[in-house]
N, C-alpha and C positions, 0 to 999 in steps of 0.2 A: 766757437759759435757753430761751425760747421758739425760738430759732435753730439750739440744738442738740437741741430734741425731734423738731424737722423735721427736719434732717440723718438723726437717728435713726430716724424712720421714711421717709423715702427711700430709704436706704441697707439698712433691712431689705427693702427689694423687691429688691435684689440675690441675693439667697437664696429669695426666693419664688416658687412655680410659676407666677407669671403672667406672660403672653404681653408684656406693656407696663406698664411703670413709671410713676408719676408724675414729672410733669417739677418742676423746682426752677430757681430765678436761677442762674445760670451762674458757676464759680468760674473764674478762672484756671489755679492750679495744684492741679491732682488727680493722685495716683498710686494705680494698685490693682494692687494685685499676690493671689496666695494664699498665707501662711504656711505653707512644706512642713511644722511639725512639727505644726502643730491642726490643717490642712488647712482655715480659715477665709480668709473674704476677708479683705482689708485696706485701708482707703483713705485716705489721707493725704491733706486741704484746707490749701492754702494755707500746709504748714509750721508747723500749731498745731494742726491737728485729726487723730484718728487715731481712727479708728473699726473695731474687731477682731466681724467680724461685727455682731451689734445691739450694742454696746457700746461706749460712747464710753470710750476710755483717754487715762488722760494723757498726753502728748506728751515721754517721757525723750528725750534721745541727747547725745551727745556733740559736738564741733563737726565740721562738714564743711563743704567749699567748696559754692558754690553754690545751687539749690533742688532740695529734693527731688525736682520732676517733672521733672528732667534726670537722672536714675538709673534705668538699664535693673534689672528683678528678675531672680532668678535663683533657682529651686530645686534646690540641691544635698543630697541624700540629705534628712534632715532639719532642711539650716541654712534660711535665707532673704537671698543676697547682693541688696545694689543696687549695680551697677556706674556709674560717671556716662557719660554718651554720649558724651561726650571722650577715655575713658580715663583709667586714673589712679586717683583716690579710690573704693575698694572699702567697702562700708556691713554690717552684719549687724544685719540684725533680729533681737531677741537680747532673751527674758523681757521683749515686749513695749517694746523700748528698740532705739532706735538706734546702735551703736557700729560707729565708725568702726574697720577692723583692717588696712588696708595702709601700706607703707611708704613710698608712691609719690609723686607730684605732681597736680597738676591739666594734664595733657598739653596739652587741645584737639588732639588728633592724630588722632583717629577720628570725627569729627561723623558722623552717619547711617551709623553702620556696619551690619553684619548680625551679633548677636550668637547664638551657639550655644554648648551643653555636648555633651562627650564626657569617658568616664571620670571622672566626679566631678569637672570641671575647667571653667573659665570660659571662652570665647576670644571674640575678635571678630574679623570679616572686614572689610576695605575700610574706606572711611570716607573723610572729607575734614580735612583740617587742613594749617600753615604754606605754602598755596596750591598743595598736591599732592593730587589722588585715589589714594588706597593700593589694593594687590593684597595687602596685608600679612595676616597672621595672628599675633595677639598672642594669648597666653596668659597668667593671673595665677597668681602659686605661690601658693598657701597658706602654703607654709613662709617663704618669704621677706620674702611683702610686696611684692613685685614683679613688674611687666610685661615680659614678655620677646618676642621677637620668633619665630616655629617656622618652623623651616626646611621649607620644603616644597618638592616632587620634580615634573617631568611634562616633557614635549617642549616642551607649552607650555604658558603660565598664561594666568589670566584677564584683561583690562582691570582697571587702579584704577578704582573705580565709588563710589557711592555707592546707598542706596535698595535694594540689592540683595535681590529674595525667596529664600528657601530652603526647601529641600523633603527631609525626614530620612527615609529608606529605611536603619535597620539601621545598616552601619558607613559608608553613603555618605549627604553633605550633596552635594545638587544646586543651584546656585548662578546665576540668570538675573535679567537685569535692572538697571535702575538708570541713572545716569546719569555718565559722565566728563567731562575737561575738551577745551576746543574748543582745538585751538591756533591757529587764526585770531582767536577772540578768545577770549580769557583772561575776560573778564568774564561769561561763559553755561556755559553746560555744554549736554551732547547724549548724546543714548542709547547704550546701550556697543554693540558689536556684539551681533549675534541667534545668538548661542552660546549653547548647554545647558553648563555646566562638572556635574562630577561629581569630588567633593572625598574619596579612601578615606582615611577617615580616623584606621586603624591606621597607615598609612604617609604618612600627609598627601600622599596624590600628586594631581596634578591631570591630570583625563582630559576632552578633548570632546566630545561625547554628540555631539553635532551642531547643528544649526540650528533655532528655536524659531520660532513663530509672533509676530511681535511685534505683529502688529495689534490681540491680545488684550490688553496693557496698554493703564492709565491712567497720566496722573503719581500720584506719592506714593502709589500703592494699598494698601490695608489686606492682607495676607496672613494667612491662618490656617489650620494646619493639622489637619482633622479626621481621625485614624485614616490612611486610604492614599487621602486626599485632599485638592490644594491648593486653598481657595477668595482667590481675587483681591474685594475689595469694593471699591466704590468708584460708580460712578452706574449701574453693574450688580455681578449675581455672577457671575464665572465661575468653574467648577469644573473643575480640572485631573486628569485620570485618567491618570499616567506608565505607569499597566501598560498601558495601547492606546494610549494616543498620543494625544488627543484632549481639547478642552474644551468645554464648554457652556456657552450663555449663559442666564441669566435675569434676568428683571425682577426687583423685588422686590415684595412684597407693600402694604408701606408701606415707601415709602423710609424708612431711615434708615441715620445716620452710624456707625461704630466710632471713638469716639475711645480707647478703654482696653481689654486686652478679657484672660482667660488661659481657657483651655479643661480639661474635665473632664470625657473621657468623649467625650459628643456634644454636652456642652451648654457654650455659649459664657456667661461671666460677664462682663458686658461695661458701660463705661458709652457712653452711646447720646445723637446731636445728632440734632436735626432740621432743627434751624435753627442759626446764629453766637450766636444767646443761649438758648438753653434745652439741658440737659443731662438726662437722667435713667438710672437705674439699672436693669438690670432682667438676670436671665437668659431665653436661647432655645436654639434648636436651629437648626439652619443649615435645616431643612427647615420649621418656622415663617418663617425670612427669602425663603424663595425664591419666586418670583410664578410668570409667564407665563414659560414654556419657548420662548426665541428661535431656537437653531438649535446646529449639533457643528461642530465645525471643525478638524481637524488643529492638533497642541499641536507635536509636533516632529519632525522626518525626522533617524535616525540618523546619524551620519557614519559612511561603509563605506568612507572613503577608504585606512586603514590596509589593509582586507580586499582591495579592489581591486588598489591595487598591490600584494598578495601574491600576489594570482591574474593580473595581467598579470608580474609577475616568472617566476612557474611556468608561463603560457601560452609567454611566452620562453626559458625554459628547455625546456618541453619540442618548443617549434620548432624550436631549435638541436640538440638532443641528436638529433633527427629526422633534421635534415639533415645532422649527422655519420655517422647511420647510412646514410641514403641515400648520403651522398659515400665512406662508407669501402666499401658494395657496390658501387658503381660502379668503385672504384679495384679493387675485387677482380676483378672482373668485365673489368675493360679489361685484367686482368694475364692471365685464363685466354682459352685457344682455345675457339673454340665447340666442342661433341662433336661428334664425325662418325664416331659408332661404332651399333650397333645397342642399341635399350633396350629391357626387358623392363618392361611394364607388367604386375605383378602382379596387380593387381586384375580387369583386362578378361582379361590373358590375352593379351597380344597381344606381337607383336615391332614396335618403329618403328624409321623411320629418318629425321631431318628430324621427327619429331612425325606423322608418316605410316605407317598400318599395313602391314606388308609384306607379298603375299598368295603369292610363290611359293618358298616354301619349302615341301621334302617332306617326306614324316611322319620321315625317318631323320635328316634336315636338324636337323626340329625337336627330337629327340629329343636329336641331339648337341648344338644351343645350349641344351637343358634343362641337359643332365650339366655343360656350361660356366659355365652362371650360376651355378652353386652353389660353381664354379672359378676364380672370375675370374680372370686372370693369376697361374694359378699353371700348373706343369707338370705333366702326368697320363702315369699309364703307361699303354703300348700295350695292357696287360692290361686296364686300367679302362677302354678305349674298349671294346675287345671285346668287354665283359660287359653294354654296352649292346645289340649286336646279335647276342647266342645267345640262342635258344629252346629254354627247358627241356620243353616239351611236344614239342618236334621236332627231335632230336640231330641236327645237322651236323657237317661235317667246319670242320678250322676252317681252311681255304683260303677255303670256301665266308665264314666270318665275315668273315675280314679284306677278302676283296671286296667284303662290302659296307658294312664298314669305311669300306677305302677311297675306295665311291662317297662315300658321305654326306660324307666331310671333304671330297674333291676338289669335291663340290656346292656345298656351304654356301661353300669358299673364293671358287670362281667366280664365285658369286651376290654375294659381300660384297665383292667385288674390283670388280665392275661398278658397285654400289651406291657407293661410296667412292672406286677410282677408283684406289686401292693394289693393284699389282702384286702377286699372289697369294705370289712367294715372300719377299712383307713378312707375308705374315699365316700364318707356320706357321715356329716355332723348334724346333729341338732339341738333349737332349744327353742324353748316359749316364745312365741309371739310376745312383742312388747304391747302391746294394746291392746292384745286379748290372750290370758295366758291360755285360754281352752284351746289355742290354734299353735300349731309346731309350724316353726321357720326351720329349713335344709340349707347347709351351706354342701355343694357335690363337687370333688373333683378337689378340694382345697390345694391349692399353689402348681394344679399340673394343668393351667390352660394358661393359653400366651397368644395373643392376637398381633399380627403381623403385615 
C-alpha cells in the first residue's frame, strides 16, 4: 500500500506545474502514453500497475505477446492504439482495459522503426528485422486486422535505416537519419547517407530535399516535435528550423534525460533520468530545458540538381537553336550577291553606295532617284517623268521639259554607270505603254535601288 501511495504521488507530478519532479527507485518497464478520449496521462509499471492520471486503476486486458514497454502509442481520433516495435500485435486501450484487436503475428520485422499516422491510420517506416534494414512502409487496416506493406513512388528511395527522425510539415513526413547495415561487416551498422528525404504523403512519393548537416546528430537521439520545430536531445538540444535552414545549439539548463515523453501544446509530458538509477516524472516546456546558447549552423543545402540540369538542358538548347540561326543566315547570306546598287537611307536622307554617301548627284538627278524609290523596278511613263520637271509657276514649252528630262536621266545613268561599273545601256529598259502603244514606258536603274 505504502508503494503505491508513492507511485501515486510521483506520478501526480506528471500533471503538475512544476519545473522538476521527484525522483523515485527506477522501474524497468514503464510506458506513458495520453489517452486520446480523457486526454489524461497514462502510465503503465512493470505490466501490473496502470496509473490513469492520479488514479491507480486496475490492470484489465486481455493476452498479448511480449511486454508492454515494447508497444509504440498511437492516438487516433478518440481511440488509443499500442503498436509492438516489431510490428504485428495492435493493442487498444479500451474503458480503461487493454484489448488486444489485430489479426496478425508477432513479426520482429520493424525493430527501431519510425512510426507515424496519416488519415486516421497507423504506419511505420524502416526498421530492422530477419538480418535486413527495411526502406519499407507498413500500414495496419483497421478492418482487417492486418499489416500490409504501401506501395510507394519516387526516382529514388531512401536507404533501409533504422533510428530514423521525422519531421510532419502538413501532408509531407521529412525523413533523416539513422543508421544501416555495413556490408563489410555485417556484424555493426553505420550512418545511412546525409540525405534530407521528403515523404508526400497523399501519393506516398519519395523526393530528396537534399544534403543535411550530419554533424548535428548524436547516436539514438531523443527527437521531439514542438509546433514547426524539430528539437534533437541528447548531451545537447538542438533545434531544428526547416523554414531557414538552420539549427542551434544549446546546453541544457540541468541536464537531463527523455526516457518517455508525448507533447501537448508546448508542453513536453515526459518521464525524466538523470542518472542509470533514478527516474522521475514531471511536465516542462522545451524553453525551461534550454541553457547557454552555443552557436547556428546550417541544417541542409537543397538539392537543385533536378533545377540545373533543366537550365543547362535550355542553356543547350538555346545554344543550338542560336547556332542554327546563325548557320541558316550564313547559308542565306553565301546564297545572295552582295548589293551594288544605290541605297536610300531614309532616315539621314542620304543616297550610299558601298555604305558611303554619294555627294555628286544634281538637284534633277536627285529628284529623279526621289520619283524612283517610290518605283522600284517597275516601269514609268514618259508622262510621269515629265511632271517631275514642269513648272507650274513658269509655263514652258514642253521641248524645253523633255530636255531636261533628258539631262537628268542621261546624268544620274552616267554617274551610276561609273559608280557600278555597268554599261549605261544595262541601266535603262523600255517598252510600249500598255494603253497607248505610241507612248514608251522606262523601267532605270533595274534591281540596283534599295530603300532603307
Amino acid at each position: 500500500m505504502v508503494k503505491k501511495n508513492i507511485l501515486l504521488l510521483l506520478f501526480s507530478l506528471l500533471i503538475a506545474t512544476t519545473s522538476q519532479g521527484q525522483k523515485l527507485k527506477r522501474y524497468d518497464d514503464l510506458l506513458l502514453f495520453k489517452e486520446a478520449k480523457s486526454k489524461q496521462p497514462i502510465i503503465i509499471i512493470n505490466d501490473s500497475l496502470v496509473y490513469k492520471g492520479k488514479q491507480l486503476i486496475p490492470f484489465k486486458h486481455t493476452e498479448y505477446p511480449d511486454k508492454i514497454s515494447e508497444y509504440i502509442p498511437f492516438g487516433i481520433g478518440t481511440k488509443t492504439y499500442l503498436v509492438h516495435k516489431g510490428c504485428g500485435p495492435v493493442l487498444e486501450f479500451r474503458n480503461d482495459s487493454i484489448v488486444r484487436i489485430d489479426h496478425s503475428f508477432l513479426q520482429k520485422n520493424q525493430y527501431k522503426s519510425a512510426p507515424f499516422s496519416y488519415g486516421n491510420e497507423m504506419y511505420l517506416f524502416g526498421g530492422y528485422g530477419l538480418f535486413t534494414y527495411k526502406n519499407i512502409i507498413t500500414k495496419y487496416d483497421l478492418n482487417s486486422g492486418e499489416w500490409n506493406q504501401i506501395q510507394t513512388i519516387g526516382k529514388s528511395k531512401p536507404e533501409g535505416r533504422t533510428h530514423a527522425f521525422t519531421y510532419r510539415n502538413g501532408n509531407n513526413l521529412f525523413v533523416f537519419g539513422g543508421y544501416t547495415g555495413d556490408d563489410e561487416d555485417v556484424l555493426i551498422s553505420k550512418p545511412v547517407e546525409a540525405k534530407l528525404w521528403k515523404l508526400h504523403l497523399p501519393t506516398m512519393s519519395w523526393t530528396n530535399v537534399g544534403q543535411y548537416n550530419p554533424t548535428i546528430l548524436s547516436d539514438f537521439t531523443k527527437n521531439i516535435q514542438i509546433k514547426n520545430k524539430l528539437y534533437l536531445i541528447d548531451a545537447y538540444i538542438i533545434e531544428i528550423d526547416f523554414t531557414n535552414k538552420i539549427a542551434k545549439k544549446y546546453q541544457f539548463k540541468n541536464y537531463e534525460l527523455i526516457k518517455q515523453h508525448y507533447v501537448v501544446g508546448d508542453t513536453i509530458h515526459g518521464i525524466f533520468s538523470t542518472t542509470e538509477n533514478k527516474y522521475y516524472f514531471k511536465k516542462t516546456t522545451i524553453t525551461d530545458l534550454k541553457g547557454k546558447y552555443i552557436e547556428t549552423v546550417p541544417f541542409f543545402v537543397e538539392d537543385n540538381t533536378t533545377f540545373n540540369n533543366y537550365l543547362i538542358i535550355g542553356f543547350i538548347g538555346i545554344l543550338f537553336l542560336g547556332l542554327v540561326v546563325i548557320g541558316y543566315k550564313k547559308r542565306i547570306i553565301s546564297f545572295q550577291k552582295p548589293f551594288k546598287g544605290i541605297v536610300y537611307d531614309s532616315n539621314k536622307d542620304q543616297f550610299l553606295y558601298n555604305r558611303k554617301p554619294i555627294q555628286h548627284f544634281e538637284e534633277n538627278e536627285k529628284k529623279l532617284l526621289y520619283f524612283l524609290m517610290d518605283s522600284i523596278d517597275e516601269f514609268v511613263s514618259l508622262n510621269q517623268i515629265n511632271e517631275l520637271f514642269e513648272n507650274p509657276a513658269q509655263p514652258q514649252t514642253t521641248s524645253a521639259v523633255i530636255k531636261r528630262r533628258e539631262q537628268a536621266i542621261n546624268g544620274l545613268l552616267n554617274k551610276v554607270s561609273k559608280l557600278t561599273g555597268i554599261p549605261e545601256n544595262q541601266l535603262q529598259l523600255e517598252q510600249k505603254n500598255l494603253e497607248d502603244k505610241r507612248l514608251k514606258d522606262l523601267l532605270l536603274l533595274p534591281k540596283l535601288l534599295k530603300k532603307v
